[in-house]
N, C-alpha and C positions, 0 to 999 in steps of 0.2 A: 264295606263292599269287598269280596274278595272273586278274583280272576279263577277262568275258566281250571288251571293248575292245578290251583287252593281248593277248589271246591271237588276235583277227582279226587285228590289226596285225601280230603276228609270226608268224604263218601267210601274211598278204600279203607279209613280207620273204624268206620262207625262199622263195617260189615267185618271187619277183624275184633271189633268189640264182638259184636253178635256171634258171631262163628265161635268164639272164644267161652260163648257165656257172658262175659260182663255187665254190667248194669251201668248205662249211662242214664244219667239224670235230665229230667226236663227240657233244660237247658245244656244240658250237652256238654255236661261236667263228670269228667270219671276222674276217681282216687287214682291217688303218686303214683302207688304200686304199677297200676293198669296203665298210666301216661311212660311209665319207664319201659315196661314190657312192649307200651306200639312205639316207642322209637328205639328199641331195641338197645338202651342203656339199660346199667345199672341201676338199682334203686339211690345208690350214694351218687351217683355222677346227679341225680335231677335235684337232691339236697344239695351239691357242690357249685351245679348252676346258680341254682336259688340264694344261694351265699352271696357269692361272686355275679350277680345278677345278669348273668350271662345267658339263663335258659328262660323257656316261654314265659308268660306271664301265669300266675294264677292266684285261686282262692285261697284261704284262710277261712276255714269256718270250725267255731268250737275248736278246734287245736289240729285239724288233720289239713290235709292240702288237697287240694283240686287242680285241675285243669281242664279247660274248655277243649273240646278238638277241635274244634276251627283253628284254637290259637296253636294248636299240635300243627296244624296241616298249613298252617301259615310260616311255623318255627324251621320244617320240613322244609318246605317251599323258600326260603328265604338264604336257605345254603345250598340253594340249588347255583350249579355255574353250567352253563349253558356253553361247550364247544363248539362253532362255529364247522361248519362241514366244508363249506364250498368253499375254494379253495379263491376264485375274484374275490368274496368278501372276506377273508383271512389277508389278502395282500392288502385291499381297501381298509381293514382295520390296523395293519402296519406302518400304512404311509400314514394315517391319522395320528397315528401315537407319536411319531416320530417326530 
């Protein structure tokens, strides 16, 4: 299940797929290259993830890599940090910590 977010984000991925040309699969699997291009890395930083199992999840098929967008729009979403505006709950998140 993914939050209202998760599902903007990979709505804005699939139509930067499209807009771009790309070809997403079925299921909603585009090649390394095209998942390095929407998150705006290198093609080496998504094999350094992958190493170091630090980036999204993905396929293995016949020797090339995949990745789902959802799991892009979730990896996206998941280093999101969220500053607080108002300035009562920035003091109510202060005295909490404290």
């Amino acid at each position: 299940m993914t939050d209202t977010r998760t599902e903007t984000t990979r709505m804005a991925l699939l139509a930067a797929c499209q807009e771009r040309g790309h070809c997403v699969s079925g299921d909603g699997r585009v090649p390394e290259t095209v998942a390095a291009e929407l998150l705006g890395v290198a093609f080496g930083t998504m094999r350094n993830w992958r190493t170091a199992l630090a980036g999204p999840p993905y396929f293995r098929i016949r020797g090339r890599i995949y990745y789902r967008i959802v799991d892009l729009a979730l990896f996206v979403e998941g280093g999101r940090e969220d500053h607080c505006t108002n300035p009562h709950e920035r003091a109510l998140n202060r005295i909490a910590k404290a």
